[in-house]
Residue frames as qw, qx, qy, qz and C-alpha x, y, z in Angstrom:
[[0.635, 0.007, 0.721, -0.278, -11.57, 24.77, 7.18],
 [0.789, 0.593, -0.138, -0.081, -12.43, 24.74, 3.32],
 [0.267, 0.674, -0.688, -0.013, -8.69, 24.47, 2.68],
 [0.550, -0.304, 0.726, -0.278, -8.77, 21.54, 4.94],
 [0.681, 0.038, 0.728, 0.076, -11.05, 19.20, 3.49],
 [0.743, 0.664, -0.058, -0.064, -10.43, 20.04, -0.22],
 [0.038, -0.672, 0.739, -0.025, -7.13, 19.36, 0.90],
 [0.715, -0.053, 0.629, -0.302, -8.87, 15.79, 1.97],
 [0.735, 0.532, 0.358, -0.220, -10.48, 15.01, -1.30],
 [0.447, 0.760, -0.427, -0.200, -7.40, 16.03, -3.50],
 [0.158, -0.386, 0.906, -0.073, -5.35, 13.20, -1.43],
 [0.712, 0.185, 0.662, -0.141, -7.94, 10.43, -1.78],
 [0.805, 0.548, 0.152, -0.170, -8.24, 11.22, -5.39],
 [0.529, 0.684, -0.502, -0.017, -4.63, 10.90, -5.92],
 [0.926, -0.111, -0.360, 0.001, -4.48, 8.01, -3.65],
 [0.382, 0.400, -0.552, 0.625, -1.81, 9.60, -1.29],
 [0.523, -0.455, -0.683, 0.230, -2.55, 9.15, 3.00],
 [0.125, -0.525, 0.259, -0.801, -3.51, 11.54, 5.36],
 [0.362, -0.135, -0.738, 0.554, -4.37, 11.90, 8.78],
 [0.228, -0.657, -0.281, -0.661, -7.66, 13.81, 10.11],
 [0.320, -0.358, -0.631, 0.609, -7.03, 14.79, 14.02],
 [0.245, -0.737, -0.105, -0.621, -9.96, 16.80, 15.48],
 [0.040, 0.088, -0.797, 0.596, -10.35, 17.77, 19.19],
 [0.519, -0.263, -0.781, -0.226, -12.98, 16.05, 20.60],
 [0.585, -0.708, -0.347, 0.189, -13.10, 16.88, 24.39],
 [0.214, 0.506, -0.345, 0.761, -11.64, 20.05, 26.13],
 [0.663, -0.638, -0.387, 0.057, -11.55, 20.66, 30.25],
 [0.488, -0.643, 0.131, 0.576, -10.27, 23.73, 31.61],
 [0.339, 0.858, -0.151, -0.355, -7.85, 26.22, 29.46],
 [0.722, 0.188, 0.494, 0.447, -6.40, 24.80, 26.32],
 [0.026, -0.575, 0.255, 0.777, -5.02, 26.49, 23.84],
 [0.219, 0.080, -0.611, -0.756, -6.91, 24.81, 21.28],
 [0.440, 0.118, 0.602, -0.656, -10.57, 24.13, 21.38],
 [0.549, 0.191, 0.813, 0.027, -13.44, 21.48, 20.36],
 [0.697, 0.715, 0.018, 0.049, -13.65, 20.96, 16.38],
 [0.066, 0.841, -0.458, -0.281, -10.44, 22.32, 15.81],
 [0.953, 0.199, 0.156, 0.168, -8.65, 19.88, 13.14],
 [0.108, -0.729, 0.523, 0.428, -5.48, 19.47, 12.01],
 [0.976, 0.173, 0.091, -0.096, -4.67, 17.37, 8.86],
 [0.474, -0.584, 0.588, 0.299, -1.56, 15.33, 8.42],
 [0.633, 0.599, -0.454, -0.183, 0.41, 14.41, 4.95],
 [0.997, -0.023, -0.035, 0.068, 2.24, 11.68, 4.55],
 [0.546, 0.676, -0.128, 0.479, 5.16, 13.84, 4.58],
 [0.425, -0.412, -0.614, 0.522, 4.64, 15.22, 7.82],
 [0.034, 0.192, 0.151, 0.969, 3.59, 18.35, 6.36],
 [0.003, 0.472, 0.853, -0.221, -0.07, 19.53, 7.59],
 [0.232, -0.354, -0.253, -0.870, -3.19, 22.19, 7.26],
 [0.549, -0.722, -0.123, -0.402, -4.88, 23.66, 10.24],
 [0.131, 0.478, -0.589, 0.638, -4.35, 23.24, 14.26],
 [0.666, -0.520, -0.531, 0.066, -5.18, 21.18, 17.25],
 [0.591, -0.794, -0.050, 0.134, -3.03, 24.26, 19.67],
 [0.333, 0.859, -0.313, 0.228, 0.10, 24.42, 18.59],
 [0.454, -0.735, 0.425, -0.272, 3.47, 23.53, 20.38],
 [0.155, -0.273, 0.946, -0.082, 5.09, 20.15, 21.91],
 [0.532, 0.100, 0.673, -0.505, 1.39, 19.09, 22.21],
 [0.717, 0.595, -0.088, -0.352, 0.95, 19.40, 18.06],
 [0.441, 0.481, -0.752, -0.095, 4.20, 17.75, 17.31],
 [0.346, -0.068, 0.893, -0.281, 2.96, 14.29, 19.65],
 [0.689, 0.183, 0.691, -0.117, 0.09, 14.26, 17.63],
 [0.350, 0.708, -0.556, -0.261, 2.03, 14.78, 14.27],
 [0.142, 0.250, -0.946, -0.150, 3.71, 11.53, 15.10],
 [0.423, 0.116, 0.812, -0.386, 0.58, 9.72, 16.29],
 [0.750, 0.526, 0.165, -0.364, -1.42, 10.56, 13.05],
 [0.380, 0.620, -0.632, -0.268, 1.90, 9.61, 11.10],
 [0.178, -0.109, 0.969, -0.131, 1.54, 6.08, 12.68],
 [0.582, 0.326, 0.586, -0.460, -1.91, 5.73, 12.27],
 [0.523, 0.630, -0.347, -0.458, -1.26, 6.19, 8.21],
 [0.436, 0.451, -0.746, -0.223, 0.89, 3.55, 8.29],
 [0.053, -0.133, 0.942, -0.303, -1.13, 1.08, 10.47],
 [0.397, -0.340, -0.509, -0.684, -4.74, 2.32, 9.05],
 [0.490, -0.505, -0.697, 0.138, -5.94, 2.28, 12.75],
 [0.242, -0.789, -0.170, -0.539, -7.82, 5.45, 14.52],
 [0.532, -0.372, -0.707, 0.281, -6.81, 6.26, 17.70],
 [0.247, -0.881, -0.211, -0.345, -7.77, 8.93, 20.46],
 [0.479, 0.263, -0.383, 0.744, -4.85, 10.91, 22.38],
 [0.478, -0.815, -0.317, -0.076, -5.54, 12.16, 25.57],
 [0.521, 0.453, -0.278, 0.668, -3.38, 15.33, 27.01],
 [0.447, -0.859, -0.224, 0.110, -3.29, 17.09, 30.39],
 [0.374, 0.767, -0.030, 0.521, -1.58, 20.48, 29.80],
 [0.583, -0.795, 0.159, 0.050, 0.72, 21.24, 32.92],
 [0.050, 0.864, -0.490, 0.103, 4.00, 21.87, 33.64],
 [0.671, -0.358, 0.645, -0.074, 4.74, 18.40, 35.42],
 [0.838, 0.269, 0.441, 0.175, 4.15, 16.47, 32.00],
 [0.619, 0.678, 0.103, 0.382, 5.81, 19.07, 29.90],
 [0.512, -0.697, -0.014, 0.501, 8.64, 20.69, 32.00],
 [0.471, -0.048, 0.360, 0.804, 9.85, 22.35, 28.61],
 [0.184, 0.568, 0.591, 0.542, 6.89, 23.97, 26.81],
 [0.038, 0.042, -0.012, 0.998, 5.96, 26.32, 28.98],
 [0.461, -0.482, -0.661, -0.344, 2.38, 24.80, 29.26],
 [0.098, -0.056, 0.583, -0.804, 0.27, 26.80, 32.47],
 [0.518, -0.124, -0.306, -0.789, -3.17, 26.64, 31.20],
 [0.136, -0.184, 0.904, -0.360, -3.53, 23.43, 33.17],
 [0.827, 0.088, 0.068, -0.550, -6.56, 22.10, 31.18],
 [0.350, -0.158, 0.886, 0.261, -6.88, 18.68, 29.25],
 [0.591, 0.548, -0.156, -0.571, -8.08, 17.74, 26.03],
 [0.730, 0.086, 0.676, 0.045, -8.83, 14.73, 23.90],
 [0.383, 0.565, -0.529, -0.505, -7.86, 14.63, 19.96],
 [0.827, 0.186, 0.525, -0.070, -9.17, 11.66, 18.00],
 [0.100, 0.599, -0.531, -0.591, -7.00, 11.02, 15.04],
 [0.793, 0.367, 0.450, -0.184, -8.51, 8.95, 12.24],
 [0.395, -0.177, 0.759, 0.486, -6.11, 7.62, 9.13],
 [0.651, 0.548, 0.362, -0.380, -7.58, 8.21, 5.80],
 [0.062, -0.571, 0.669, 0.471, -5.82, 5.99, 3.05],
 [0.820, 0.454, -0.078, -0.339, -6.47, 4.68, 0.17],
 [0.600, -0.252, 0.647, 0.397, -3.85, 1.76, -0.61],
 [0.627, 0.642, -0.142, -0.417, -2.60, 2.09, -3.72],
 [0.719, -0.359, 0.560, 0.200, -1.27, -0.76, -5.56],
 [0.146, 0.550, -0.627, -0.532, 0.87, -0.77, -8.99],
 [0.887, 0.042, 0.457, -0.050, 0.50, -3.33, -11.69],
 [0.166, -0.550, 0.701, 0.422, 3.51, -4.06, -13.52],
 [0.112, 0.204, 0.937, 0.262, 1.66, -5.32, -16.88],
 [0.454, 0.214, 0.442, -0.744, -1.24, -4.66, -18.42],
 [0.309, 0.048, -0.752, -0.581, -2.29, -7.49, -20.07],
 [0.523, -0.321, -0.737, -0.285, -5.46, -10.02, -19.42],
 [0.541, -0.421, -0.644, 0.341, -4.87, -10.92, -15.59],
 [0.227, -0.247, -0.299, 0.893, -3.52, -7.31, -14.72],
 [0.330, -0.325, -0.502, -0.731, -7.12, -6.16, -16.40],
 [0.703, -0.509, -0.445, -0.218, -9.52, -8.44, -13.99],
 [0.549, -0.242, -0.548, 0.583, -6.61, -7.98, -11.27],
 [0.040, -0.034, -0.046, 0.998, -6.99, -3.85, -11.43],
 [0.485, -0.340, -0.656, -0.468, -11.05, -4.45, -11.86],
 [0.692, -0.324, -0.633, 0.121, -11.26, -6.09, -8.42],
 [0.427, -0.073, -0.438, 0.788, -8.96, -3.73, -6.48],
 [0.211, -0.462, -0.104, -0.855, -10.78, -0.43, -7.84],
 [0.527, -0.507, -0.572, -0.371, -13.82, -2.56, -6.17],
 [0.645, -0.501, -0.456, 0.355, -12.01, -3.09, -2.60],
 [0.428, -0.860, -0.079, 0.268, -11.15, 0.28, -2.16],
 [0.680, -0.195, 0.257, 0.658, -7.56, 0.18, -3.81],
 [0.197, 0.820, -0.258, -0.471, -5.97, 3.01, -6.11],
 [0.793, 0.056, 0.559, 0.235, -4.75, 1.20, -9.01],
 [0.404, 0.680, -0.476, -0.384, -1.57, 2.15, -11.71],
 [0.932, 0.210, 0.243, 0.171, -1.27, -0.32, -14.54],
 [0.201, -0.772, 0.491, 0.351, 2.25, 0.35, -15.54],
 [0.830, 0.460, 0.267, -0.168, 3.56, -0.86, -19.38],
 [0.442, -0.282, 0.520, 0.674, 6.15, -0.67, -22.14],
 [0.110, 0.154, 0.692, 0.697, 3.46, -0.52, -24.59],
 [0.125, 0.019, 0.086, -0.988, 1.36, 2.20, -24.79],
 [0.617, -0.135, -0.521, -0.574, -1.60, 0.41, -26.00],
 [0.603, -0.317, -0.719, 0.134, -1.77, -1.84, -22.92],
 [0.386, -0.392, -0.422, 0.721, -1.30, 0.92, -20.54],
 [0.238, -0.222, -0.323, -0.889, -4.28, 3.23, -22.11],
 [0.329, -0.126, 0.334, -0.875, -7.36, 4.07, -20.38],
 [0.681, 0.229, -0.404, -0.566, -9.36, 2.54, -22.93],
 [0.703, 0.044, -0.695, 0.143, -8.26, -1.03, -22.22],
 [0.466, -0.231, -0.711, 0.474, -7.95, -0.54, -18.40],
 [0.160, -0.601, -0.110, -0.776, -10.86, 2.20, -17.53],
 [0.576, -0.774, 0.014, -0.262, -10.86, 1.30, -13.76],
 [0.692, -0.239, -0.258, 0.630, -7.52, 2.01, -12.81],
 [0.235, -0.888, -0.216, 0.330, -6.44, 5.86, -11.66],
 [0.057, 0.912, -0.277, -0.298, -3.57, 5.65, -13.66],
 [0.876, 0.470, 0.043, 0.093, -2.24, 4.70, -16.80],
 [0.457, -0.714, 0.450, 0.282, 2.01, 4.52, -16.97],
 [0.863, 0.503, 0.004, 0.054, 3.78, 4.05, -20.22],
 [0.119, 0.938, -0.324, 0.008, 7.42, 3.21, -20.24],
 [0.570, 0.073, -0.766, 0.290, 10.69, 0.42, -19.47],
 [0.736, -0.578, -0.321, -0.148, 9.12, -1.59, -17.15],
 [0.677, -0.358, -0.235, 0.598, 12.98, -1.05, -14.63],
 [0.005, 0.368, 0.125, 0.921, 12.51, 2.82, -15.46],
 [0.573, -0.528, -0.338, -0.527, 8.67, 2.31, -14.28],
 [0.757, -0.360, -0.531, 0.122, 9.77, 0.13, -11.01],
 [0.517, 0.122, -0.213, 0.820, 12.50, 2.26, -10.00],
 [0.189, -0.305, 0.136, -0.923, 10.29, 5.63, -9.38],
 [0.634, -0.563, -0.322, -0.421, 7.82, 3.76, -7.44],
 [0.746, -0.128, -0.489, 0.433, 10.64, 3.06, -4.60],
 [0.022, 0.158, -0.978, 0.138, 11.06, 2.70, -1.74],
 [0.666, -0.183, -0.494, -0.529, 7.02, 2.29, -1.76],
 [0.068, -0.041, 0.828, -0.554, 6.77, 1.41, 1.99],
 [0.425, 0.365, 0.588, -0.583, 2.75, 1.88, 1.72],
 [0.635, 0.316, -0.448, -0.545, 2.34, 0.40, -2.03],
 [0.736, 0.002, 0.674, 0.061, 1.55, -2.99, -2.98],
 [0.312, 0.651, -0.409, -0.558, 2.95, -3.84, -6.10],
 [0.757, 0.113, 0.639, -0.080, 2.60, -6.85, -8.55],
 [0.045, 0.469, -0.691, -0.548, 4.76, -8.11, -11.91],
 [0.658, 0.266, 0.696, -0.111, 2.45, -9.66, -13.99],
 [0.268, 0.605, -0.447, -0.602, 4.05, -8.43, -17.41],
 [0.777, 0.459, -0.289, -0.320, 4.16, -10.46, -20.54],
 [0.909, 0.224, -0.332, 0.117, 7.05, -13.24, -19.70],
 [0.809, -0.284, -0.225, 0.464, 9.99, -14.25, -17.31],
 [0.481, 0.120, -0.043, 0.867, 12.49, -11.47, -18.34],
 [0.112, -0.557, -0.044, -0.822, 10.34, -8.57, -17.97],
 [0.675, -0.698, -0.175, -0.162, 8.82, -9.76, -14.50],
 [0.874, -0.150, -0.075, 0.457, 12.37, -10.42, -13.73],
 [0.210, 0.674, 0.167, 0.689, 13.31, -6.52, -15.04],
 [0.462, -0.678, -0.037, -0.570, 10.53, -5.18, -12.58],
 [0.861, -0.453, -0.196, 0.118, 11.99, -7.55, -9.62],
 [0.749, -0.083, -0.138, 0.643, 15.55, -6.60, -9.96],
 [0.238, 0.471, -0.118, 0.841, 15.10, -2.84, -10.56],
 [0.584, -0.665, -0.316, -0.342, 12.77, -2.85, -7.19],
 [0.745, -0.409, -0.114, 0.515, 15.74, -4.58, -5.05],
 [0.369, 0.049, -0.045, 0.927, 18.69, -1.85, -6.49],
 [0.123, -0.579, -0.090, -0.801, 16.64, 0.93, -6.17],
 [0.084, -0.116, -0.817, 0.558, 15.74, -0.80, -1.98],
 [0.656, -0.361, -0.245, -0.616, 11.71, -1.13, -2.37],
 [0.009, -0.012, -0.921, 0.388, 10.25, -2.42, 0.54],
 [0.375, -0.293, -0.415, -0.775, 6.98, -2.39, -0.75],
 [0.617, -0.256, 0.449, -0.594, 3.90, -3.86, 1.83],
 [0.826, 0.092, 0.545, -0.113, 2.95, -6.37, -0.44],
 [0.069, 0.592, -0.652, -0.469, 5.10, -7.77, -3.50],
 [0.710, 0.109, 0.695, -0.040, 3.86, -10.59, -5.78],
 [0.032, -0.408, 0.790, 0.457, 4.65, -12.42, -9.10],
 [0.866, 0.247, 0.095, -0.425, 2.42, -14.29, -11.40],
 [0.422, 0.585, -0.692, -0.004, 3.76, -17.24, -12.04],
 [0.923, -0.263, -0.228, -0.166, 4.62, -21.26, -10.58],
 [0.678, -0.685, 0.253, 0.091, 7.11, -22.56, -8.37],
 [0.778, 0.290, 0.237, 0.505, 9.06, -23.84, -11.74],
 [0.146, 0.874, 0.181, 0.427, 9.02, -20.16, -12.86],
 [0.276, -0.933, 0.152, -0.172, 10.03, -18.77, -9.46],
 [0.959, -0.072, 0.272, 0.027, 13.06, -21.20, -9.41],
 [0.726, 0.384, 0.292, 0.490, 14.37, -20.25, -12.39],
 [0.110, -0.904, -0.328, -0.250, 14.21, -16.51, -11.79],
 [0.530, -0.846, -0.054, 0.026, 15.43, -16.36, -8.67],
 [0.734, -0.360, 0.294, 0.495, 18.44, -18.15, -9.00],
 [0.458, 0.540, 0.005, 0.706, 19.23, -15.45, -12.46],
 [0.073, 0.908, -0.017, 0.412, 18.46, -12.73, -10.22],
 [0.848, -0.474, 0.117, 0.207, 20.33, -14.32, -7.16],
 [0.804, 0.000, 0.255, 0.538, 23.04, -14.28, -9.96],
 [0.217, 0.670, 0.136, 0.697, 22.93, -10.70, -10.99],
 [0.234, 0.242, -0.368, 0.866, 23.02, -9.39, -7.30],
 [0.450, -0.569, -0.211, -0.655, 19.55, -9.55, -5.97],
 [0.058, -0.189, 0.875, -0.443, 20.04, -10.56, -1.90],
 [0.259, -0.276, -0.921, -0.089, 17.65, -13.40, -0.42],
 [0.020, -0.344, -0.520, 0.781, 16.17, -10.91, 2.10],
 [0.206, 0.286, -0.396, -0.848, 14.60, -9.18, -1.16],
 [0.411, 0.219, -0.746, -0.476, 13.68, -12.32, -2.69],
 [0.058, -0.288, -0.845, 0.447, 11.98, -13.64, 0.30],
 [0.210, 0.369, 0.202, -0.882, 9.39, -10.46, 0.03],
 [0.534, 0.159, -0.385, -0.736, 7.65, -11.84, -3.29],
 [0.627, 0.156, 0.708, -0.284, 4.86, -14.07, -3.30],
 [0.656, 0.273, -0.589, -0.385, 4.89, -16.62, -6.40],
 [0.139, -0.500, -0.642, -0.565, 2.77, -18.15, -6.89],
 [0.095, -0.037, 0.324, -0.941, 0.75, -15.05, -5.59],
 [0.587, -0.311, -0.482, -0.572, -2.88, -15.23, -4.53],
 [0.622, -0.224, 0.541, -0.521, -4.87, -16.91, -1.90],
 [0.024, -0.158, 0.904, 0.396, -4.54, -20.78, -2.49],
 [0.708, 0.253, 0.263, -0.605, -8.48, -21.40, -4.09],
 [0.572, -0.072, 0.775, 0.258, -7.18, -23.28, -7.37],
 [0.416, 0.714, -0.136, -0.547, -7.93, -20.12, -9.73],
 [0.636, 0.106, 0.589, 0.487, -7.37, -21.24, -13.38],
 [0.393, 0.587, 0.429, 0.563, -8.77, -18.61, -15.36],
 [0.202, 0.567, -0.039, 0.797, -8.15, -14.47, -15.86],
 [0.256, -0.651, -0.033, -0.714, -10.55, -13.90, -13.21],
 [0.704, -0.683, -0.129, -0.145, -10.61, -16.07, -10.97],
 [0.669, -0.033, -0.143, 0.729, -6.78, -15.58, -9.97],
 [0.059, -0.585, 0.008, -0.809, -7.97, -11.88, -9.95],
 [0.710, -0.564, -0.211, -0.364, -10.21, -13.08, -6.98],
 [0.808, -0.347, -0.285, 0.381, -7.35, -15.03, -5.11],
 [0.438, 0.188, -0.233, 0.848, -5.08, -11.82, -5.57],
 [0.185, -0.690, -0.029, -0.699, -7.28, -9.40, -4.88],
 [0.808, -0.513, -0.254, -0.137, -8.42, -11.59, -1.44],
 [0.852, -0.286, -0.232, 0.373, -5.03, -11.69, -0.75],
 [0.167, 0.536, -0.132, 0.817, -4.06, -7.56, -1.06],
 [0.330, -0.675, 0.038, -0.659, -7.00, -7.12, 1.30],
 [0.881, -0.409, -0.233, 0.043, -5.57, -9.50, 3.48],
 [0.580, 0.014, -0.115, 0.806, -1.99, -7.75, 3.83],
 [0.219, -0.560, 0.097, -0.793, -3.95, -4.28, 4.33],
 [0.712, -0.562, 0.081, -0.413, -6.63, -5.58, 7.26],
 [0.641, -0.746, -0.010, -0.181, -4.39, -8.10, 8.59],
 [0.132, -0.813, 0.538, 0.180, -0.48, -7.88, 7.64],
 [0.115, -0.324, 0.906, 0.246, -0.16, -11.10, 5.83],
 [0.511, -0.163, -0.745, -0.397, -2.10, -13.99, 4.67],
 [0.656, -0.502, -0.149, -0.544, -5.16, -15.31, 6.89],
 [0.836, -0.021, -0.428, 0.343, -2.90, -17.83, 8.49],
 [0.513, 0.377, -0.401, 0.659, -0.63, -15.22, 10.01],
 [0.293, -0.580, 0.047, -0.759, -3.21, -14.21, 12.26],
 [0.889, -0.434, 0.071, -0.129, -2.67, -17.20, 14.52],
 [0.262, -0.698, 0.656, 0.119, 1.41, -17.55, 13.58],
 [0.793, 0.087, 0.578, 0.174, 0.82, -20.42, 10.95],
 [0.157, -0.298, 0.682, 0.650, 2.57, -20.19, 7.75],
 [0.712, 0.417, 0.055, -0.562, -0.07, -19.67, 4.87],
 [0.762, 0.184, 0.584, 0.210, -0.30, -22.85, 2.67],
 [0.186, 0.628, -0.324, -0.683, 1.01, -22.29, -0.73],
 [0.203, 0.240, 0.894, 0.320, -0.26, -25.62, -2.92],
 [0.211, 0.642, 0.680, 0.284, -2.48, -25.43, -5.16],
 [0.194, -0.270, 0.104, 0.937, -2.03, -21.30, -5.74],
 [0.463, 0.721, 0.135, -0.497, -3.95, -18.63, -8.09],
 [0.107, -0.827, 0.483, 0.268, -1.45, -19.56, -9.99],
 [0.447, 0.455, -0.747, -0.187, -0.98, -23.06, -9.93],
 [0.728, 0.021, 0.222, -0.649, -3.73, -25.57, -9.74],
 [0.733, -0.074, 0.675, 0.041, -3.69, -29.00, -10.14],
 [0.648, 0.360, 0.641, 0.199, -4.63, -28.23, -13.83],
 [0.064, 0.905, -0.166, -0.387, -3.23, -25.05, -14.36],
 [0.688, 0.528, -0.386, 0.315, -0.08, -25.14, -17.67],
 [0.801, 0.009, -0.212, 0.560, 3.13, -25.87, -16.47],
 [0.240, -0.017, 0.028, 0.970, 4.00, -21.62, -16.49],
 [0.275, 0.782, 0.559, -0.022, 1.14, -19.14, -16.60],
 [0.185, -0.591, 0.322, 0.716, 3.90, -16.74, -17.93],
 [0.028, -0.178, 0.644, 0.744, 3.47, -18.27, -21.11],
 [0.041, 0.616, 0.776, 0.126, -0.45, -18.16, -21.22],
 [0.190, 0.560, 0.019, 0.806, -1.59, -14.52, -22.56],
 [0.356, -0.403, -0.567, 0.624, -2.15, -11.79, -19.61]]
């Protein structure tokens, strides 16, 4: 059981998901009994036992869903031959196994100048793991960003590339100018990220121009759909932080409720007036510092 939950505490602190399934309710003979845990990796690998059998590998996949939907749920089994005509189950008891999701979203920033400062600030706060990812060592140093988890120095389509395919990252290009956000966008598609949540600092001029180079270098539209520019929640941020606020509002709005606040009734989130790009915002905030 030690092994267990220092197993727990190493994954949260390296930001990586697991799965805690205990039983909860036995009735009759089971082959595993109440307390007994099992935890699940994100791998599908695990430490400890709920019993062993067909009855562990159902709730293998069930805790491997719950990781990637962040929602608890409680499995209920009745151990007989009729439901399992393969396993060899006689014991004819039944037993409950609550399985409970314990993840930490972690989300990349591609950049670590101003915005990706107050943006990596905000996340720590909600809960988030947060790598600031650079070219230049000095931006991508503790020192300058002391509440993120991890500090990445290197080419920014080197850096993007190992973070694929990143099904359960959010990630966000907010580097120093077009060509390098444009770097991190294209080496995301060839390498097939499919991150959760993907966004761009930056205006509708900006995303325009962009698209159609990377459009022209092979990136497909399916891809190029997936990024939000101008990213944020639209509030009419202008300055470092408060565009930290619309993004951040809008990570924890793709974790709790798969999209922007809109999507939870099937309307299409407005996108005027952005974090991004405010009535009185420059023309580009690419070329204001970050």
């Amino acid at each position: 059981m030690a092994e267990l939950y220092e197993e727990i505490v190493r994954m949260q602190r390296a930001g990586e998901p697991c799965a805690l399934c205990t039983i909860t309710k036995t009735v009759g003979s089971t082959p595993g009994k109440t307390t007994m845990k099992m935890l699940v990796r994100h791998d599908g690998s695990f430490v400890g036992t709920v019993g062993g059998g067909c009855l562990e590998a159902e709730v293998l996949e069930a805790a491997l869903a719950a990781m990637r939907d962040e929602r608890s749920r409680t499995l209920s089994f009745a151990l007989n031959e009729r439901d399992y005509p393969d396993s060899g189950l006689l014991c004819g008891g039944q037993l409950e196994i609550f399985v409970e999701p314990i993840v930490v979203p972690r989300l990349v920033l591609f950049g670590g100048g101003h915005v990706s400062g107050a943006i990596a600030t905000l996340a720590h706060m909600a809960g988030f793991h947060v790598t600031v990812a650079d070219d230049r060592a000095e931006f991508a140093a503790r020192e300058r960003h002391p509440d993120a988890d991890a500090h990445l120095c290197g080419e920014f389509g080197e850096l993007a590339a190992r973070f694929a395919p990143g099904e359960d990252l959010y990630m966000i290009a907010v580097t120093r100018g077009h060509d390098k956000d444009g770097e991190v966008l294209e080496a995301l598609a060839r390498a097939g990220a499919r991150p959760k949540y993907l966004g761009m600092i930056g205006s509708r001029a900006k995303k325009v121009q962009l698209f159609e180079a990377l459009r022209a270098r092979g990136v497909s539209e399916a891809f190029l759909e997936r990024v939000r520019t101008p990213m944020g929640l639209p509030i009419g941020a202008r300055t470092h932080e408060e565009i930290a606020v619309a993004v951040a509002a809008e990570l924890v709005s793709f974790r709790r409720l798969g999209g922007p606040p809109a999507a939870a009734s099937g309307t299409a989130a407005p996108r005027t007036a952005g974090a991004n790009e405010g009535p009185d915002a420059p023309r580009d905030p690419a070329c204001s510092p970050r």
